[in-house]
Every structure is written in C-alpha cells, then in structure tokens.
C-alpha positions in Angstrom: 80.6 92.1 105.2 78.7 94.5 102.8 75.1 94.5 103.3 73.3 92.9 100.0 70.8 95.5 98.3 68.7 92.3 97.7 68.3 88.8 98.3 67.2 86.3 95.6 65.0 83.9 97.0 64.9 80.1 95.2 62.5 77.4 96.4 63.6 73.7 95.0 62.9 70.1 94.8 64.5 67.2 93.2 65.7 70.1 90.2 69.4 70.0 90.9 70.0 70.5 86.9 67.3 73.2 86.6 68.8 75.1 89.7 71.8 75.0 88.0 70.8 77.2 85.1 69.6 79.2 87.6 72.8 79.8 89.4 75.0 80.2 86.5 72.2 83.2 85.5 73.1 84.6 88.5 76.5 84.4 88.4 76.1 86.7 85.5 74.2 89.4 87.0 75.6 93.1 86.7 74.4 95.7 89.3 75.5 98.9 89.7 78.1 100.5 91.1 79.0 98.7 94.3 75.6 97.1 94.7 75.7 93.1 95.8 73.0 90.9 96.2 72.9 87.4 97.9 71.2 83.7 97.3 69.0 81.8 99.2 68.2 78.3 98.0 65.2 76.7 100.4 64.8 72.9 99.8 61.9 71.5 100.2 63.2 67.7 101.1 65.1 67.4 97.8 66.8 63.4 97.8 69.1 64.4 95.0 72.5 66.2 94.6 70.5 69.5 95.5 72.9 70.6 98.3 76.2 69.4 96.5 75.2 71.6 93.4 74.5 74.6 95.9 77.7 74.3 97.4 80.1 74.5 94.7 78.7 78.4 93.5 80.0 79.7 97.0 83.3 79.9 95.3 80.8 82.8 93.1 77.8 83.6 94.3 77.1 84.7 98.1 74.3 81.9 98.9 72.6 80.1 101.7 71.3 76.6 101.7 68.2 75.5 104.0 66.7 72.4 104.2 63.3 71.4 105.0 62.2 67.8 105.5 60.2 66.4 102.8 56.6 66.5 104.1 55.0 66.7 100.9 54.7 69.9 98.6 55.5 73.0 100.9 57.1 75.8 98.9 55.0 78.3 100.7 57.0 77.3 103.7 60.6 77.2 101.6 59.8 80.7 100.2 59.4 81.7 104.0 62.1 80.9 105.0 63.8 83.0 102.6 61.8 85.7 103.5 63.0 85.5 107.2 66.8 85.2 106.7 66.8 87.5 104.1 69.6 90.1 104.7 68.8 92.9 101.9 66.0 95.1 102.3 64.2 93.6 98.8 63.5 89.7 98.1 63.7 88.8 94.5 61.8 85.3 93.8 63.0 83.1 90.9 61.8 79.3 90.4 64.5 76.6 89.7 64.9 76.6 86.3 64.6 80.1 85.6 67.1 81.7 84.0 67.8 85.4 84.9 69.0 87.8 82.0 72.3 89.8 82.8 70.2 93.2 83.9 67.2 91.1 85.3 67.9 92.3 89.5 69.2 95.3 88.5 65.8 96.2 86.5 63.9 95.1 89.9 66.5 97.3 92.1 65.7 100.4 89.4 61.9 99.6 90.3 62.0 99.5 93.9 64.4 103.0 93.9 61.8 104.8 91.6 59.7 105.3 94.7 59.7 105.3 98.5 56.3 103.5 98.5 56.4 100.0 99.0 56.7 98.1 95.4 55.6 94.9 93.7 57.3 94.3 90.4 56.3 91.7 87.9 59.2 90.5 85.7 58.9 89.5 82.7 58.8 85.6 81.5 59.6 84.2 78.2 58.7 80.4 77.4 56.3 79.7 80.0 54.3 77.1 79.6 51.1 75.2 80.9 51.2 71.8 79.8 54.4 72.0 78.8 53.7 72.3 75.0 56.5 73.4 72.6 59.0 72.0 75.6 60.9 70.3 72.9 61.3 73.0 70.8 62.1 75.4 73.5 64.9 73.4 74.6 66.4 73.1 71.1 66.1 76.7 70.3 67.8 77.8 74.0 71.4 78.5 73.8 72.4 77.1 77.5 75.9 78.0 77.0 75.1 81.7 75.5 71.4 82.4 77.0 71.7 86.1 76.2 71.7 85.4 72.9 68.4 83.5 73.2 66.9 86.0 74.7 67.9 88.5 72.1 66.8 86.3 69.4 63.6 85.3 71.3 62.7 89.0 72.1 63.3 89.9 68.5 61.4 87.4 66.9 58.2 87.5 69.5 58.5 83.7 70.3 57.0 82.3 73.5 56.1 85.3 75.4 55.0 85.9 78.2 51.9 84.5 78.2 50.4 87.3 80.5 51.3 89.2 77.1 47.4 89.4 76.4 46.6 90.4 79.7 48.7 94.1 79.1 47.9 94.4 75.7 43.9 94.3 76.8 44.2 96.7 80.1 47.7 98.3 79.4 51.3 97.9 81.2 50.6 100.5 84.0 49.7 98.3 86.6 48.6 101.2 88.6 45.9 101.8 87.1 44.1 98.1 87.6 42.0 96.9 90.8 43.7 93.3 90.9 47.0 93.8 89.6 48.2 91.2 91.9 46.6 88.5 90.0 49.6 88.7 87.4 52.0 88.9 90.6 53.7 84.9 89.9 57.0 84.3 91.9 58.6 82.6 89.0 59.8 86.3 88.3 58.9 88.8 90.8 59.9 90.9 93.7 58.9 93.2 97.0 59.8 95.1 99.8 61.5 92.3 102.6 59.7 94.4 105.6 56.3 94.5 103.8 56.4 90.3 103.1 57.0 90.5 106.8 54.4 92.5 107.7 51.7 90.6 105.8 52.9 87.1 107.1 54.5 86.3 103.8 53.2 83.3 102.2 50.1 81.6 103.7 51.8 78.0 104.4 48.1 76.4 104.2 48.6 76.0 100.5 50.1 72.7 100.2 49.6 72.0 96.7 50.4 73.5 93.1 48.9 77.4 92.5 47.4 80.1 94.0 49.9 80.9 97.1 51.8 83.6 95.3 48.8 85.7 94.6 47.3 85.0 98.0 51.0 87.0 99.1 50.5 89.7 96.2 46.5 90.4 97.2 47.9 90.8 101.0 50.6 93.3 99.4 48.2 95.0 97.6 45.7 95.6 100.4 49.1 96.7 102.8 49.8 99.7 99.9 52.3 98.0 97.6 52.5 99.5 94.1 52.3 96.9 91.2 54.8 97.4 88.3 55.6 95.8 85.4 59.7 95.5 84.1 59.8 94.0 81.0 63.3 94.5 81.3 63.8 92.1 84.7 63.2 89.6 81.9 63.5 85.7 82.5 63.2 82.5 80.8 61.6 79.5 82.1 63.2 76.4 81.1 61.2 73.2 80.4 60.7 70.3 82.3 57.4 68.1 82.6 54.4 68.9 84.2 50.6 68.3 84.1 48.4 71.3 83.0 45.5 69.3 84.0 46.8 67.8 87.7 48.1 71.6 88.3 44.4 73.3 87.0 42.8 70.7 89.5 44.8 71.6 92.6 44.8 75.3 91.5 41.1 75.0 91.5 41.2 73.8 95.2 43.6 76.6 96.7 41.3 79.1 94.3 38.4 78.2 96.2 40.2 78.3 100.0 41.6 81.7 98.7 37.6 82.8 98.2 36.6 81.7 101.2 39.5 83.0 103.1 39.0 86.4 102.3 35.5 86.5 101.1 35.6 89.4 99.2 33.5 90.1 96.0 37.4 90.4 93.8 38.3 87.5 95.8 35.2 85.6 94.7 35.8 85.7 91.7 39.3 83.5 91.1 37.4 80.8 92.0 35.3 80.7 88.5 36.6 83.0 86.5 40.2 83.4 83.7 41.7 85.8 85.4 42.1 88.2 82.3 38.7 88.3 82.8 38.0 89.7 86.3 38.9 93.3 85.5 36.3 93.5 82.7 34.0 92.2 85.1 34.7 94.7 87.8 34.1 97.1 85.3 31.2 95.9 84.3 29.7 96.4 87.3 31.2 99.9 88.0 34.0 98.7 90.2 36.7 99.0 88.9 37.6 102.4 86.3 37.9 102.2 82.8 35.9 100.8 80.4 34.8 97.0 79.6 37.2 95.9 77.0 36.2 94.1 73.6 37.2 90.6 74.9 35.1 90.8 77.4 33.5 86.6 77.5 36.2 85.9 75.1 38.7 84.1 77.4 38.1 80.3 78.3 40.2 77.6 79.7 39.4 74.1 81.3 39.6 75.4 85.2 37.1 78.3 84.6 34.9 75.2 83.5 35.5 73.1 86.5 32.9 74.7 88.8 30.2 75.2 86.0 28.0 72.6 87.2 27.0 74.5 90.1 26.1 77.0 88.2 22.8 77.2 85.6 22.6 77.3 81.9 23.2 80.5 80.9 23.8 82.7 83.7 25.6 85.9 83.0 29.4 85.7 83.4 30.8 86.9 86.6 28.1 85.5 88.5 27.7 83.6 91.6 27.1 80.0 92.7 24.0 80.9 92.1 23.3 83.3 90.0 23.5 86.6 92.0 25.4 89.5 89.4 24.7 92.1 92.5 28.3 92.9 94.1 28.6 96.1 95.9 31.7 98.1 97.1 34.6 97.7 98.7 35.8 95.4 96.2 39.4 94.2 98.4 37.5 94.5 101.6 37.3 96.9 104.7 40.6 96.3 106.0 44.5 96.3 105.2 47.1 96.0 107.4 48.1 99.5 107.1 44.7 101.4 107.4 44.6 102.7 111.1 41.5 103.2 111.4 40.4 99.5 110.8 43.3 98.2 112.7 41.6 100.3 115.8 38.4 98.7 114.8 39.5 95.1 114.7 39.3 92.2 117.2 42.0 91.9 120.3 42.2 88.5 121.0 44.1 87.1 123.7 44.3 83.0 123.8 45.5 81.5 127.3 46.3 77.5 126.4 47.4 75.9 129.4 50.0 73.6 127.2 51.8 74.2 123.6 49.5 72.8 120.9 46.0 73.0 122.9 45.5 76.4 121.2 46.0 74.1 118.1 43.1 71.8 119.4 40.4 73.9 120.7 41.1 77.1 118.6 43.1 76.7 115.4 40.3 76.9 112.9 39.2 80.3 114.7 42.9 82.1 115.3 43.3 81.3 111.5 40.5 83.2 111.0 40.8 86.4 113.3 44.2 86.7 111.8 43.3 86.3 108.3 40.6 89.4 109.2 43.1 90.9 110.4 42.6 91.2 114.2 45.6 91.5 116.5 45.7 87.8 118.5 48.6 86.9 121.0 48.7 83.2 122.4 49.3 83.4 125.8 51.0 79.5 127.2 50.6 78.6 130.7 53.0 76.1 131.0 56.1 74.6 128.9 54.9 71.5 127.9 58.1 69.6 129.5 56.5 66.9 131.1 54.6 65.6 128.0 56.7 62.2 127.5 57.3 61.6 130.8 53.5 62.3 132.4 52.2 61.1 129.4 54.6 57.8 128.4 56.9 57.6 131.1 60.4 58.3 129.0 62.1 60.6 131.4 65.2 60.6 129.1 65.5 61.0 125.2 64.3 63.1 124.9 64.6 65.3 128.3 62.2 67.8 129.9 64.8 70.3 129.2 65.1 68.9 126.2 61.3 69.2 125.6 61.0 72.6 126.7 63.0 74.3 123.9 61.2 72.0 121.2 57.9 72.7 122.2 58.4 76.3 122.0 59.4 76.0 118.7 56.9 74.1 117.7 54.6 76.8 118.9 55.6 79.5 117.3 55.9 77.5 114.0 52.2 76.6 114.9 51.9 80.1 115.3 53.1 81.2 112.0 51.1 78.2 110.1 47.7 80.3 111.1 48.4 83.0 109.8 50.4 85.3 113.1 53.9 86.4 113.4 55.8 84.2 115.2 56.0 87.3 118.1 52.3 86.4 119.0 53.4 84.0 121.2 54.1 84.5 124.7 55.2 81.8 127.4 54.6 81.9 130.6 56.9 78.5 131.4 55.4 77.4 134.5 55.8 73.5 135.1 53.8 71.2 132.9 51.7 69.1 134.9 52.4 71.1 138.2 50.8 74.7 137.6 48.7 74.4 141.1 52.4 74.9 143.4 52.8 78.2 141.5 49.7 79.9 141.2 50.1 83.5 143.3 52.8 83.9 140.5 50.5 82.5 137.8 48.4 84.9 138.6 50.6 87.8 138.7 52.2 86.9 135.3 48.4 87.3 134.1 47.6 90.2 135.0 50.0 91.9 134.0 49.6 90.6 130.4 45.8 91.7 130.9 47.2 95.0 132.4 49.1 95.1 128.7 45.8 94.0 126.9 43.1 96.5 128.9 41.6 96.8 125.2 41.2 93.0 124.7 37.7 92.2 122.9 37.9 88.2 123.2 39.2 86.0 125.3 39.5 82.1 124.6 40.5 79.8 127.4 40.0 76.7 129.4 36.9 76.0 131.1 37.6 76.8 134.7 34.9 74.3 135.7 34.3 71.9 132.6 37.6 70.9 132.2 39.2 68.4 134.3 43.3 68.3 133.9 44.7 70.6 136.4 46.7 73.0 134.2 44.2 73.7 131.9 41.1 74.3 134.9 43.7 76.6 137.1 44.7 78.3 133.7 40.9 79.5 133.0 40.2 79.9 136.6 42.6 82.4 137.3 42.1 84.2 133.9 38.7 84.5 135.1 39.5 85.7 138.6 41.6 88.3 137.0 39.8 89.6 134.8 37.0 90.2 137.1 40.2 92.0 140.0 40.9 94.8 136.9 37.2 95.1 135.5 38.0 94.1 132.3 34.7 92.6 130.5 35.6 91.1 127.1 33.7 87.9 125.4 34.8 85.3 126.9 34.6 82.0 124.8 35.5 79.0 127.0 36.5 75.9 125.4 36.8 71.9 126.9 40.3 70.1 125.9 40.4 67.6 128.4 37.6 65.4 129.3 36.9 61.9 130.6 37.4 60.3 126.9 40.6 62.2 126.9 41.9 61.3 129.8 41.0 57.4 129.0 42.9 58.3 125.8 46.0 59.4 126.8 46.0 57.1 130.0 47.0 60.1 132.3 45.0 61.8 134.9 45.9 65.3 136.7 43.1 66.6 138.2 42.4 69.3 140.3 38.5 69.8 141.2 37.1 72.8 140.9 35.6 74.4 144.6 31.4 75.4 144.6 30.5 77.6 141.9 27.8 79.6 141.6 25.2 78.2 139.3 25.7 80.0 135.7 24.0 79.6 132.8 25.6 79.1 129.6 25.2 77.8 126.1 27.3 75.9 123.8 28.2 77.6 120.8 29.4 76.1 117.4 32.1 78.3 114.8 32.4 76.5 110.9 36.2 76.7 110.1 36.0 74.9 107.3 37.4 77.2 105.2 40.9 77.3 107.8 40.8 73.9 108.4 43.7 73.2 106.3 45.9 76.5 108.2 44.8 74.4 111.5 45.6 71.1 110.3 49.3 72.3 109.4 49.6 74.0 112.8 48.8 70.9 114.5 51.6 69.2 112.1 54.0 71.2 113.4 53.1 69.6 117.2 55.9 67.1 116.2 56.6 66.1 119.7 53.5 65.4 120.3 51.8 63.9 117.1 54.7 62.1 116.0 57.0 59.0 117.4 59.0 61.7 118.0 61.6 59.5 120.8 63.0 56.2 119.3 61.9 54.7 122.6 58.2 55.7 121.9 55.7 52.9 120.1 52.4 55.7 119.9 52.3 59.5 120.1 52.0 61.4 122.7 48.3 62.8 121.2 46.7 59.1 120.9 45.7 58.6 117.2 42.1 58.4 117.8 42.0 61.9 118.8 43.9 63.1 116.2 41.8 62.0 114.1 38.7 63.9 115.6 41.0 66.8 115.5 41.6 66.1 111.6 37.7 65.4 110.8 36.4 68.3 112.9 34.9 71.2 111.1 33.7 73.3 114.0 35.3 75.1 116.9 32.9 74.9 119.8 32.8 77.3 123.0 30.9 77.8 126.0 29.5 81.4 126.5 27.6 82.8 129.3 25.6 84.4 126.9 22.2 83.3 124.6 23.2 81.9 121.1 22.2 85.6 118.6 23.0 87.9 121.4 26.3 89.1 120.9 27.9 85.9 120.2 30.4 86.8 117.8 33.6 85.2 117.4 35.9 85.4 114.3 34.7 87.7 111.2 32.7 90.5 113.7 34.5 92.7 110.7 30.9 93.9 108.7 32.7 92.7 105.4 32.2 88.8 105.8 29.2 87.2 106.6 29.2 85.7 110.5 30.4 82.6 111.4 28.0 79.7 111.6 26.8 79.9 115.9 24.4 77.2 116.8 23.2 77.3 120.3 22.4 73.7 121.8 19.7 74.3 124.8 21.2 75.8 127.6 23.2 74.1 130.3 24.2 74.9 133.8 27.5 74.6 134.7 28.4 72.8 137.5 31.7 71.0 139.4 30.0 68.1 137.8 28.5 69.4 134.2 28.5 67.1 131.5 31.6 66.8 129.3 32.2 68.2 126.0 31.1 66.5 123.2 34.3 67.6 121.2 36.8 65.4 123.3 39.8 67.0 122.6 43.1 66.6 124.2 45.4 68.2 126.9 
C-alpha cells in the first residue's frame, strides 16, 4: 500500500449531510504526480447515519472511521485520535461541512515542501460565519453540484471572505513576521507536521466545550518552532448550518480564561479580554512585539472582549490587567518550549509511584497537569494492576474478570495519562498483584530501583505515605520508594500524599491493611497546591477511570469509587502533600519554572508522624 503524503483529519457529530459535502470535496482533490492522501473521520458519538455515509466513499476515497461514545462535546479528543493513527507525515484538519477546493491539499503539501522546518499553514476560509448571518443567502448563492464555480465567482466578487481578511490587511500575510500568529491558526482549514502535533501532545482534551482548543495546539506549535503560513490558495468554504454566536462567545470566554491560566504568560493573558486582532498592536505598544502600532489600534470590539469588563475600572488603558497593571515584561511566549534544550535540562523530573491505576488521578491530577503543561518531564510509575478492584472491592469475581480487569485498567491509565497533558509513554506498570503487593516485595523493590537507577536526575517525587496511609499497597508502595531512594543516595522533594484513610475505607467497605513497624519520630507539615486552573484536565482523567467510576459490570448496583468520594474528588481545588520540610523553605511543587508565579503552599502547624498520626483531611480513595 502506498504511503499517503497526508492525512485529512475530520471531527463530526450528528452532520452526516454536512460531511458529505465534505467528502465529495475530497473526492475531487488533485495532487501531484503520484502523491495520495488518506481520510480520517473521528465521531464524536454521532446517533445519525454518520457511519453509513462514511462507508459508502471507500469505493473513492481511502478513509477511516472511529467512533467515540457520546460523552458530551469532545472534538479535542476526536481530532486526537486522528492525530495518532494518522499514516502520512502531515495532518490536514477540515470541519464537517467544509468544502475543500480542487488544489486546497495540494496548496498545504506545496507549504509544508517549501521548508524543512516544521510548518503551520492557515488555509483560507470563505463564508464563515459567527452567528450564522447571511446563512440563507450563502446557501442560495453555493453551487453544491459545481462548488468550483462558487468559489470562482465568490473569489471574484469579494463576497464572504475570510473574515480573518482584516487581520492580514492590518499586520500583512507573512505570518513570520507576527509574535502570535497562532491566534489565526483555526482547524476548520489548517495543517502541521504529524510528528510535531505528537510531540506537543496535540490537542489539550480539557476543553470540553466550543473555542479555544485549536489555538491552545497552534501556541504549543509555535513555542515547539513551527513556522506559520498563510495559503490563500488551500482555500475552503464553510457551509452553513445553525449555531449560536452568543452560546459559542460564552463558552469561548470560559476555555479563554483556562488557556490564560494554563500558560500564564503575558501573550497568553491577553485572549482572555482582548479581539484578537488586537493583541499584536498591543504587544507593540509595549515594545514586544516588532513593528509599529497600527491605525486600528482600540478600533476592534465585539461582545466577548466585553464579557470580563466588569472586573475591570472605567477607563483603564486597553491591554490592561484585572486590575489595571499595563506593566508586561519580556519573554512574551514564556521561558520554555519543548524544543529549547537548555530549558528542557532545567525543568522538573518528576517520577509519580501510585500504588493502583487512577490513585495518581486522585491525589495528583491537578499537579501532573500542571508539571506537564510547564513542561517538565513526569513518568507515572503503577505498583500494581488494579485486577482485584471488583472482586476486593464488590465481590464480582466474573464479568468482568481480573484478567479481564487488568488490560482495561491499563488502558484507562494511559488515557488518564494523555487527558493531563503526557504522552501516553509516561506510563510504566509494574503489574504486581492488586491487593497482594506485601508477598512480592524483594521484587518490588528491585523493579524500583532500577526505575530510580533510570531516574538518578529525578527532582520530585510524589507517593504514598509510607506511614499515614493505611491500605497495604499503597503504605508498602511509599515505604519501599523511601527505603530506596535512601540505598542509592538519591535526595529529591519528596511530596507524600494520603489516598486511603479510615473514611475511605468505611466508603468502599474494604479493608487491606498492613501496619507500618516503629518509625522514627519526623517532623513534617502539610502542604496545600491550588489546581484550579487543571481542575478540568484532572476531572477528565478521572473520567476516563471507567471501571472504576462507572457501573461498569451489569452485575454492579454502585461504582467501584463510592459516589461520595467522587464527589470530594470533583469539588476539590487543592492537591495536598506531606513534606518533611517547613511550609517557604523549598517547598515547591509544580510551576518552580521562574515564568509563573508559585503555586498557592499553606502550611497547617506541624505534625509528627507516627504509626498512629491523624488521617488526612482530603479522604481520598484507594
């Protein structure tokens, strides 16, 4: 089979008659030469003749279908999964209903070929709409059966442009040249390098509503090295269907704001209250950005730049902050990309031991979102397999099986994985018996150190109380990471976290204890890490727990993970550790990276751990 030179990438939903416009435009493609490219269409749950439609084009096109459950808006997650069986060495994404002019893939092949560097190209989109104005009209004047000669006619007579038209005509087509050309970066019409979409972590699957994911992707691509460029000739147009402008501006103005707070950056700040045509005067204005403040400058005003203006005061300078504050200083992406060595030697190693698949989920989410969105290197290191979870847990021994169980849960975790923000790689398993880690521990602990032999430069280490905790996988997992560590002289931070406590083992009904022999008095303090701002990335990777947070066996009648502890798990805005350490003194867990201001650490007074300390106040599970 020849290898495709690229893969066209279509997300979907309940639009089986848009996606067919779609795929007859690409039935009409011409590359050159012997060039071929190949379809993906990644269903998002559709209920309607979606997978019907898809199959009768195999007679024409080469094209995949994959199905996702409908779990409420995930196209991050569809476009994925595009991204990870795609075959050619360039991903082009096109939107149901987009319909591709003849030369449109070749113009984004010519783009890609120009250079050996790593390339972005924005295509070019007639008819696009907000609020789906003119829809009517559109629609009449669209030849569906001829749609090169609507885009002939449309291109000759300037109607419905691209409505990033205004954006090049104020700060010019060579994309280049601009410090955020990723904000015009919109995966209605647009393309990149497959390996660099991997590298990056393609799209962040936190975003589970309309807007901002795809320039989330084309920041993380600009910060990796990509070159942005424009091709009017890749041209496009998008056909109209309904849709709210105002519903869509109020759950772009959510994702803006996660977006801000997930990079903190000055450029990234400024989505959140800003038109985007806007930002690069404003970077100029304030001497980051080259080339002078344009004309328009405070010209350019729509409802979502107005949604946040009530935290703001009457009339403070545009480009401002919350409140008030026109300072920004330099670097305006940051002090980090994935590709610059220097910082990649610099940042965090983070090794995560969780005794069971989804505990890294429960104590640690909100913080391995973070590290990874700064850009640290984390692995997740699982003690055990998780088989015994419906049959400790529920007593089903059968339906499913521990085998069974086994396989799932390691899906789940790298799926988990992949939901804050790591490669799916990060994970490593260990598969000792759930519930029975204590008959293997000599080759426990050998398996651990030779991962910490692998890690010698590790700077934090999260993992079970050895003491505090009071299941028997999760004490032995910490105890003999400690013990280890200590054998090779290996001194990271150690941040140690409580899962399993008496409230959880009430909870779940299950008891597996192993008590901890005499200790030596240490002092230690409890510290508290605000992840609000990934409590959405943790929230999906404890989604993806299905086994254990759904009625995943038709014989079960609750979840494995008792509801009322999901629900802390849901509420909880803070990640909480015990460190040996005083609260100020080197107590730094995610963003140590000098462009982000700490996370929140409150110390609580300080406690001495004991075989009988107190519990921990977060009562979380397994």
């Amino acid at each position: 089979m020849t290898t495709p030179v690229c893969t066209v990438v279509v997300p979907t939903y309940n639009r089986s008659a848009l996606l067919r416009h779609t795929l007859d435009s690409l039935c009409r493609q011409r590359l050159d030469g012997f060039d071929t490219f190949e379809v993906i269409v990644a269903d998002d749950g559709s209920q309607d003749d979606t997978a019907q439609v898809v199959a009768g084009y195999r007679d024409r096109l080469d094209v995949r279908y994959f199905f996702q459950e409908d779990e409420g808006y995930r196209v991050a997650k569809a476009r994925n999964t595009g991204i990870e069986h795609a075959r050619a060495g360039v991903c082009v994404f096109v939107d149901s209903g987009v319909i591709l002019r003849s030369g449109a893939l070749a113009a984004h092949l010519a783009a890609h070929r120009e250079t050996s560097a790593p390339t972005a190209v924005v295509g070019y989109v007639l008819c696009f709409n907000e609020g789906n104005e003119d829809g009517e009209e559109i629609t009449a004047a669209l030849d569906f059966a001829n749609p090169e000669a609507s885009f002939a006619e449309f291109l000759a007579q300037g109607r419905w442009p691209d409505i990033r038209e205004d954006y090049y005509e104020r700060y010019g087509e060579d994309l280049t040249a601009l410090t955020a050309p990723w904000l015009m970066w919109w995966t209605c019409n647009a393309s990149a390098h497959t390996g660099l979409l991997r590298e990056v972590g393609g799209f962040d699957e936190a975003y589970r509503s309309w807007g901002a994911e795809d320039v989330d992707l084309g920041y993380r691509l600009h910060t990796a090295g990509a070159r942005f460029v424009l091709r009017r000739d890749a041209t496009a147009i998008h056909v109209p269907h309904p849709k709210s402008y105002e519903d869509n501006m109020r759950s772009a103005a959510g994702n803006y704001a996660y977006f801000a707070a997930k990079y903190d950056t000055p450029v990234a700040r400024l989505v959140v209250d800003h038109h985007f045509h806007e930002i690069e005067d404003i970077l100029r204005s304030r001497g980051l950005a080259d080339g002078e403040v344009t004309d328009r400058f405070g010209t350019q005003k729509r409802p979502i730049d107005l949604m946040n203006d009530t935290a703001r005061t009457a009339g403070e300078p545009a480009g401002t902050g919350s409140e008030g504050d026109p300072t920004m200083t330099p670097p305006v992406l940051g002090v980090w990309t994935w590709k610059d060595r220097e910082a990649r030697r610099e940042a965090p190693r983070v090794l995560v031991f969780s005794p069971h698949p989804d505990d890294e989920v429960i104590a640690c989410g909100g913080t391995i979102a973070r590290f990874a969105a700064e850009g640290a290197r984390v692995r997740v290191v699982f003690a055990t397999d998780g088989a015994m979870s419906h049959s400790a847990v529920l007593g089903i021994h059968t339906d499913p099986t521990p085998a069974e169980l086994r396989e799932t849960r390691r899906e789940e975790a790298r799926s988990a994985a992949k939901a804050m923000g790591l490669d799916k790689d990060a994970a490593l398993f260990l598969d000792y018996p759930d519930t029975a880690l204590a008959d293997h521990l000599p080759a426990f602990r050998e398996d651990v150190l030779k991962v910490l032999r692998e890690h010698r430069d590790v700077t934090h280490v999260y993992l079970p109380h050895e003491v505090r905790e009071l299941n028997a996988d999760h004490r032995l997992t910490g105890e003999t990471v400690v013990s280890c560590l200590a054998e090779l002289g290996l001194t990271p931070r150690l941040f140690r976290y409580v899962v399993w406590d008496e409230r959880t083992e009430e909870e779940f009904g299950f008891v597996n204890r192993n008590p901890a022999a005499g200790r030596e008095a240490v002092t230690e303090r409890l510290v508290s890490f605000d992840i609000s701002a990934y409590a959405e990335r943790k929230h999906a990777a404890f989604r993806e727990h299905r086994t254990q947070v759904e009625l995943y066996s038709r014989s079960q009648t609750r979840p494995v993970v008792p509801l009322p502890f999901q629900e802390r798990v849901f509420a909880a805005r803070t990640e909480e550790f015990w460190v040996s350490e005083p609260a100020g003194d080197g107590v730094d867990g995610p963003s140590g990276n000098p462009r982000t201001e700490p996370a929140t650490a409150t110390g609580t007074e300080p406690a001495t751990a004991s075989p009988t300390g107190p519990k921990s106040p977060t009562g979380t599970k397994e």
